[in-house]
Each structure stands twice: as structure tokens, then as C-alpha cells.
N, C-alpha and C positions, 0 to 999 in steps of 0.2 A: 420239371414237366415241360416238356416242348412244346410251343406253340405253333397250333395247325394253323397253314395259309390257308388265307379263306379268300373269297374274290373279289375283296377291297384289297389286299395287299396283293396280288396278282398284277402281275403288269400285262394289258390286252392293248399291242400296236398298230395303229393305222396307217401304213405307207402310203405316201403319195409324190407321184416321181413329174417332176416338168422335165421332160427331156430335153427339149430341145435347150433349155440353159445349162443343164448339167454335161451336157454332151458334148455341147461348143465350148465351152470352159476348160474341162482337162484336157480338149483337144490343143487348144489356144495354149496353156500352159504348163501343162506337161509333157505334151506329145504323145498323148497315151488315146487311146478308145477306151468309151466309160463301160465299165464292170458293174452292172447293179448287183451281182451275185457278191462284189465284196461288202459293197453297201448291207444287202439283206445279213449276212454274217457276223457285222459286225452289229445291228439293231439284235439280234439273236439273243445275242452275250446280255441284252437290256431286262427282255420279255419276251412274250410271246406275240408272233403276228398273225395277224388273223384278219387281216387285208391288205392288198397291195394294187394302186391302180396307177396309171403312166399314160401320159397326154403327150402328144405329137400329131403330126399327117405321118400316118404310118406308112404311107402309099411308098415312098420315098425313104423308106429304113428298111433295108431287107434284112442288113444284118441283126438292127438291133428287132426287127420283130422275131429273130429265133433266139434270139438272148432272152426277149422276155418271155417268151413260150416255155423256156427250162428251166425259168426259175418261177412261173405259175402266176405274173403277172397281169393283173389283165389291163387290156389295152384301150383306152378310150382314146376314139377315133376322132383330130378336130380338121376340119376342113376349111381355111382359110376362104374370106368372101373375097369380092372383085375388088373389093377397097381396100382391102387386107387386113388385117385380123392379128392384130401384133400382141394382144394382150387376152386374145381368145381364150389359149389356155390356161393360165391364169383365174381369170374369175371362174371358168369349170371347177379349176384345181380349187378356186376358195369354196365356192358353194358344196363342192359336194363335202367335203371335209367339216364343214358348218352343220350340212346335214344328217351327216353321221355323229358329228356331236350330240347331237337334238335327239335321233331317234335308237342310235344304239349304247343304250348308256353302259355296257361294259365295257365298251372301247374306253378307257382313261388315259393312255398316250397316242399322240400324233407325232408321225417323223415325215419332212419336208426336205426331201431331195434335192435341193434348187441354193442359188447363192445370190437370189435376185431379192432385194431388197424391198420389192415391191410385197411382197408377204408378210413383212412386221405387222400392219394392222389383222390378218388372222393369226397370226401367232401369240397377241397381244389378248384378242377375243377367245380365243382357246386357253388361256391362262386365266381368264377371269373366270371361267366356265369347270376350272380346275381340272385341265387336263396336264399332261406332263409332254413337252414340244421338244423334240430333238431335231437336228437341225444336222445334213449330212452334205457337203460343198467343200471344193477347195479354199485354202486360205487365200490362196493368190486371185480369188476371183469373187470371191463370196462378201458382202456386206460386211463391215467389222459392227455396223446397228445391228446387224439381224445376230450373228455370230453372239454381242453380249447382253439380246434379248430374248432368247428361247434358255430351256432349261440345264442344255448339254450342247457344245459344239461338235459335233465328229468329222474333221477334216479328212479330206478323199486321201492327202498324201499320209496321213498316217496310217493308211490302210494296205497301202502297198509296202509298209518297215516287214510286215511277215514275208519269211523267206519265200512260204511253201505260195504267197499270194504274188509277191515278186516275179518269182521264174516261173510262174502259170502265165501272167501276165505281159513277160517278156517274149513266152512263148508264140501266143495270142497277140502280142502286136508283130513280129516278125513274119506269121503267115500271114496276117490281115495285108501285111506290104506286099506280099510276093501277090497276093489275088488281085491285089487295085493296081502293078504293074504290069500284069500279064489280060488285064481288059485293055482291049481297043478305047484310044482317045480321039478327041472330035480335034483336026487340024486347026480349026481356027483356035482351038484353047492353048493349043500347045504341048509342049510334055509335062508331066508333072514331078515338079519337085518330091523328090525323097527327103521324107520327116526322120528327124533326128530323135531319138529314143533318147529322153533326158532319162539320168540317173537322180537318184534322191540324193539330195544336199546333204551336207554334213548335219550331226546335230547341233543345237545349241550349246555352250555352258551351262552346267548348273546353277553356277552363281546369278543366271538370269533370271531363274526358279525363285530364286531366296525372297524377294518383296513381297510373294506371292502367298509363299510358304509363313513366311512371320506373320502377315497380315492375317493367314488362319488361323494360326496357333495363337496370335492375342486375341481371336473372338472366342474358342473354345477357353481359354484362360479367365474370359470376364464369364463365361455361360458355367464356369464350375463345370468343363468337361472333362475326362480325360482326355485327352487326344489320340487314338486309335487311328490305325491306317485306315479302313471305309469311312470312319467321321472326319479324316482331316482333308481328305481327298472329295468327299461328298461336300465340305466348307470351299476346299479352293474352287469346286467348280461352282456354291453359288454366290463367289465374289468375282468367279472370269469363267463362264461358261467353257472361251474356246480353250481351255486349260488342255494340254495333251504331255503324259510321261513320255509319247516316242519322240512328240519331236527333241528330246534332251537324248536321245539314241537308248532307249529303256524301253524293256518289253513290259512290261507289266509295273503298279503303282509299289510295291516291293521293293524291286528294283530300282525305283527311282529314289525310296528313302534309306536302299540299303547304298548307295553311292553317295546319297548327302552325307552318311554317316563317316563311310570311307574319307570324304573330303573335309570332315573334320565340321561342318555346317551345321548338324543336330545334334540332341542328345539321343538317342534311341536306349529304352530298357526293355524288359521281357525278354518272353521268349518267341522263337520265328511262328509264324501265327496272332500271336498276342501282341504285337510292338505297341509301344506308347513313346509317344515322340515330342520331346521338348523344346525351345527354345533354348540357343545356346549363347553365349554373351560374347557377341562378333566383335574382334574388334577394327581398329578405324581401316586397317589395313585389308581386311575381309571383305569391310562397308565399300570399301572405295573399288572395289572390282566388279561392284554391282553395275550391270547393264544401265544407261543413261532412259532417261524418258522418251517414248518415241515422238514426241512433239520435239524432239529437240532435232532431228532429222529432217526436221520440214524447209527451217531456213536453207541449208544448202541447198538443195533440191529447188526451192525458189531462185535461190542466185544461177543457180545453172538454166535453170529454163528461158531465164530473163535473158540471157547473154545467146542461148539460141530458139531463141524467138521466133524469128523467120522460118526456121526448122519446123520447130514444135507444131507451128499455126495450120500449116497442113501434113500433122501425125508423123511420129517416127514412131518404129518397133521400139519397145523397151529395151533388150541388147544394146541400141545405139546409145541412150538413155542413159544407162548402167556406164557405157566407159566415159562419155563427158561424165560425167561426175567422179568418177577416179581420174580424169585428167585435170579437175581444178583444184579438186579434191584428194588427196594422193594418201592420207590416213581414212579416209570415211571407208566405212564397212560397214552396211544395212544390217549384219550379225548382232554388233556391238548395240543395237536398239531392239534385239529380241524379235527379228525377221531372219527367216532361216532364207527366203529366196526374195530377190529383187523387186519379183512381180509384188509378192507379201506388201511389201513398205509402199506399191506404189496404189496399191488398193486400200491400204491406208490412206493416203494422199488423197486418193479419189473421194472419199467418204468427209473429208477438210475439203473439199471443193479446190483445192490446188490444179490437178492435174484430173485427165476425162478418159476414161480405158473404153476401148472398145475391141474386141476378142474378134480372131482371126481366124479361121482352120488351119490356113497356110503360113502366113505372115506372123502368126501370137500375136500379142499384144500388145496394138497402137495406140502409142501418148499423144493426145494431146492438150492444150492451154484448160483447166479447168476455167470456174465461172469467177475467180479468183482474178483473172486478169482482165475480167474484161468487165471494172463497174456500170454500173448502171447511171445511166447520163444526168445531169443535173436538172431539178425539174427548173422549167423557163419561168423569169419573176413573170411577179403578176402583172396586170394593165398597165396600173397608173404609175409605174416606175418607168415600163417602156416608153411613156409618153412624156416623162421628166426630162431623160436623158433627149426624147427628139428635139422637144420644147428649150435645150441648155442650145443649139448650135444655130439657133436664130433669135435676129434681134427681136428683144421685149417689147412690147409699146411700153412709153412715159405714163405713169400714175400721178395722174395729181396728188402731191403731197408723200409720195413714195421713193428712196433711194433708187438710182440709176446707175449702171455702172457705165452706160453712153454717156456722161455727163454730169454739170453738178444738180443738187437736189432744186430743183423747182419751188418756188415760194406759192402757199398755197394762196388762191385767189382768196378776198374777204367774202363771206357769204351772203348774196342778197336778204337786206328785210323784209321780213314778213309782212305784209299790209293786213290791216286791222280791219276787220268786218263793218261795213259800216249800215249802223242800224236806224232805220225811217221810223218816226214815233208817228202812230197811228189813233184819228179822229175819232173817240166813239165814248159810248157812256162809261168805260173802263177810265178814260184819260189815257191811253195809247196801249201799246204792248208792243212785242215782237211777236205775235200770231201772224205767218207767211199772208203775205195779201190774197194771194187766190183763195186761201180757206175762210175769209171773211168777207160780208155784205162790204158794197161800194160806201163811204157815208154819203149822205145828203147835205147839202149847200144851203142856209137859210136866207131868203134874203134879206137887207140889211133896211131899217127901217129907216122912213126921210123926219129930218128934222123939221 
């Protein structure tokens, strides 16, 4: 008997687009104009959407307000103040997201178009709330916190591996060039440089997959699972969110375990549809071709930056970046730690506080010194040390009976005696006392009688 979806298991999506971070980002690193139609296509494949809203000053996107017009986006309008307004969009984009958790409770997913880091604490609040957060940015610019704290990563560049999204997209950046050189430019700005249409990188190795892969298959192995393809690929992603089959050049998760197999990596049985996929007993020669740790990528990267320093302190493009380090460095290869592009490893870096990116239109992305290099100053001792050390560089006065280093020790004077109270014995019918004289009568004098 088949089980009917009912609308707990229904997937109902809530998009919500920061443009201006997603915009400036694949511009900076790709070289591309951002596509929300692949974004929306690819959330498609998830669930269903059943809203979609995108925050900018629209005044100033012509093109992108007929982008979002065609794909049925609607547009909230932020109008930066006289002080400016760097984070406007942003709390819009969290509050309304906050409030459509609250009051439309069939929405159960949210997807967050953005790679700004500053959204973990709603992505975090949406998870308590049991929603399902997907998470849509390039890897070369997007948070690797935020990337392995929402529920699914979907990076922008694996979006563009589809052909038929590719040569749309190549299409659509070639005329976009021919319209922004054929406007008049303002003389004082100059001409404008022509952007270079990056191609997608090579894929990864599969052997960079493997850590990833065994690490699922021993939690389904301790859960008494089988290991099926949508449960071992549902496991890797929630041990590594930004997990993606294309970037290993695979269109589909099939494909990626039907090349593990080819490469001798799993067991695979069944039949196509049915796979169950095992662990296979690698040996040392297998083990040893696994990609290294990407913490281990950091020291270089530190010795290089140290040597140009002077450089770095006021920003180089990444490019320059990239070849010092193949010049000190002559086997390093950003690939061999499981970064397919440059920018990748240094957005990593970014997130270790090494190195500080700041995204370009024109220029892509400037390095420079993270907060890494520059500690924070030693707090100053307290008072009475600074008064020790004033107090050491002038002479002492002499202590009676105290060590001198002007001199030898001083024989201590003998201490004067004390004098002993001396007490008036006092006429009266007692036979005297020490009652003070003021507080008693004078005595009387009797006179002495004649013989």
C-alpha cells in the first residue's frame, strides 16, 4: 500500500534573496551576473515555493528588476539613510523570515540566497523552530560557518556544471558586455575595463570524497542501516552540508557512486535503482592519496603573506596572491586540500582569521592581512610596578637599621628609656591614692599644737 503525502511531508519553500551580497559576489568571483532563475530551479528539485522576496535599492538595478519580474519575485524596496544603512537589508531579510515562521506555519523550509555570515543566528533560530534552511552562495565567497550550519549547502558554481544553464548563461553574459560598452561613459571615470568570463574549474578527485563517504557509511553501519543511495547521500550531507556530486564533475549522486565504483573505492550491489553501497577495505596505498586536511594549507599561506607584508597591508587581488605562493611554493596546489578555486581556500582562510577578503566588481577579490597579524597590544601593568621600576633609578634615603646599597649597614642607635610615671601619694582619710588631683577636695592643714 502506498503511502499518501500529506502536508507534513510536503516540502513548502520560503525564498529570500540579499542581493546586493549575492550579486557582488559572483560578480567579484566568477565574473558572471547573478542568475536567480538558476537559484529558483535548483530549490525546485527540493520542494515546492510559495514565496520569494529580494531586498536592494532597486532604483539602481534595471536589469536585475526585469530578472526578478520573470521569475515572479517580489521586490522589497530598502532605501539607504544619510548615514547609510550597511545592514538595512539584512535585519528586513531576518525579521520578515522570523515572521513568516511565526505566522505561516505551512512554510517548513527557508532558503537564504546570501554568503554573508551575518545570518548564522537566523539560520540557527529557524532550526530551533524546525524549519529545514538551505543555504544558496558561492563557495569562493560564502561563510564556510554559515555553509556547515544550515541544513543543505547549494553553491552558485555548481549550478552553472548544467550544460543547457551554462550556454544560457554565457549567452546572457556576452550580451550584458556588448550593452554596458555600447553606453556612454562619464570621462572622469574612464573606460571600462572588459570582464573576463571565467570558465568552471576542473573537478576535484574522487579520492577527496572518500573521508567523507566512509565517515557515512560507518554511522549507517553503527544505525543497522542499509546504506542506500538517498540515505548515504542524505548522511553526507548531514555530516558536511556544503557536500556537492558536481563539484567531483558528476551530474547526479548515481553518477558519483557509480565512478566510486568504477575506481575500485566501494562495494556497490543491487540492481540500478536499488544500490547499497559498502565499505571496501582500502588499502595503505588508496589511504595515502586521500586529500590532506585543509588546515594544513594555512601555514604556507601564512609564510607567504609574512614575506609580503608590505604588499598585503594595503590589499592585493587574489591572482597576485595565487602566484607568490606557487613561487615559494612550487608543489602547493589549493586542489590537493579539496578547493577546486583559489578564491575557495582563501575564504577559508578568511573564516581562521588569517587573511580579510573584500569583493570587487572590477578588481575580484582583495587580500588583505587578517586579524591574525595584528595582536592585540599588551594590557599596561598595573600602578605600583610602574612606581617600583621609577622609585629603582633614584637614590633610597638611609633606613635606620636597614641594608643600603650607598653604603655599609648603619648600627642601630640604642633606644632611649622610658621614664617611669611618678606618683604623688595624696593626704586624706584614705592614706593617699592616685585619684588625679583635680577630681579631689584640696586637704586642710591642721595647725600644730604649742608645747
Amino acid at each position: 500500500m502506498e503511502k499518501k503525502t500529506t502536508m507534513q511531508d510536503k516540502i513548502n519553500i520560503a525564498v529570500f534573496v540579499d542581493y546586493d551580497n549575492i550579486e557582488i559576489g559572483v560578480k567579484s568571483t566568477l565574473r558572471r551576473e547573478f542568475d536567480v532563475g538558476l537559484c529558483l530551479e535548483a530549490l525546485k528539485e527540493r520542494g515546492d515555493i510559495v514565496a520569494k522576496f529580494a531586498y536592494a535599492n532597486w532604483g539602481r538595478q534595471e536589469e536585475a528588476t526585469r530578472q526578478m519580474a520573470q521569475n515572479a519575485v517580489q521586490m522589497v524596496q530598502r532605501l539607504p539613510s544619510p548615514r547609510g544603512d550597511k545592514n538595512g537589508a539584512d535585519i528586513n531579510l531576518a525579521l520578515d523570515a522570523l515572521e513568516m515562521a511565526f505566522t505561516h506555519t505551512h512554510v517548513n523550509a527557508f532558503s537564504i540566497i546570501s554568503g554573508d555570515s551575518d545570518f548564522i543566528p537566523l539560520v540557527n533560530k529557524l532550526k530551533e523552530y524546525g524549519k529545514t534552511v538551505y543555504i544558496v552562495g558561492g563557495k569562493a565567497f560564502t561563510s564556510n560557518i554559515l555553509q556547515q550550519n544550515c541544513h543543505e549547502f547549494i553553491s552558485y558554481e555548481s549550478l552553472l556544471d548544467d550544460p543547457k544553464n551554462a550556454g544560457r548563461e554565457v549567452k546572457e553574459f556576452k550580451e550584458r558586455e556588448r550593452r554596458d560598452f555600447d553606453k556612454p561613459r562619464d570621462p572622469q571615470i574612464g573606460p571600462q575595463q572588459k570582464k573576463e568570463f571565467r570558465p568552471r574549474p576542473a573537478p576535484l578527485e574522487l579520492t577527496q570524497a572518500m573521508p567523507l563517504v566512509e565517515r557515512a557509511l560507518q554511522v549507517l553501519e553503527r544505525r543497522e542501516v542499509q546504506p542506500q543511495l538517498g540515505l548515504l547521500k542524505s548522511t553526507m550531507l548531514q555530516l558536511d552540508p556544503s557536500f556537492s556530486e558536481k563539484a567531483y564533475g558528476c551530474s547526479s549522486f548515481s553518477d558519483f557512486v557509480d565512478k566510486l565504483k568504477k575506481a575500485d573505492l566501494v562495494n556497490v550491489g543491487g540492481s540500478e535503482g536499488r544500490y547499497t553501497i559498502q565499505r571496501k577495505g582500502l588499502g595503505s596505498a588508496v589511504k595515502d592519496r586521500f586529500a590532506p586536511r585543509p588546515e594544513e594549507a594555512l601555514q604556507p599561506l601564512r609564510e607567504v603573506l609574512e614575506i609580503h607584508r608590505a604588499e598585503m597591508e594595503e590589499g592585493e587581488p587574489s591572482e597576485n596572491l595565487n602566484k607568490w605562493m606557487v613561487e615559494e611554493f612550487q608543489t602547493f596546489d589549493h586542489k590537493k586540500y579539496g578547493f577546486q578555486e583559489f578564491t575557495e581556500f582563501l575564504n577559508f582562510a578568511q573564516d581562521k582569521t588569517v587573511v580579510r577578503l573584500e569583493p570587487h566588481p572590477d578588481k575580484g577579490i582583495i587580500v588583505t592581512l587578517g586579524a591574525e597579524f595584528y595582536p592585540p597590544a599588551a594590557p599596561p601593568p598595573p600602578p605600583e610596578l610602574e612606581n617600583i621600576e621609577e622609585e629603582e633609578d633614584e637614590k633610597q634615603p638611609i633606613v635606620i637599621g636597614q641594608p643600603s646599597r650607598f653604603g655599609p649597614t648603619p648600627e642601630p642607635e640604642p633606644a632611649p628609656k622610658a621614664k617611669r610615671p611618678v606618683r604623688r601619694k595624696m593626704a586624706g582619710p584614705g592614706g593617699g591614692g592616685n585619684k588625679p588631683q583635680g577630681d579631689r577636695p584640696r586637704p586642710t592643714r591642721r595647725p600644730r599644737k604649742k608645747e
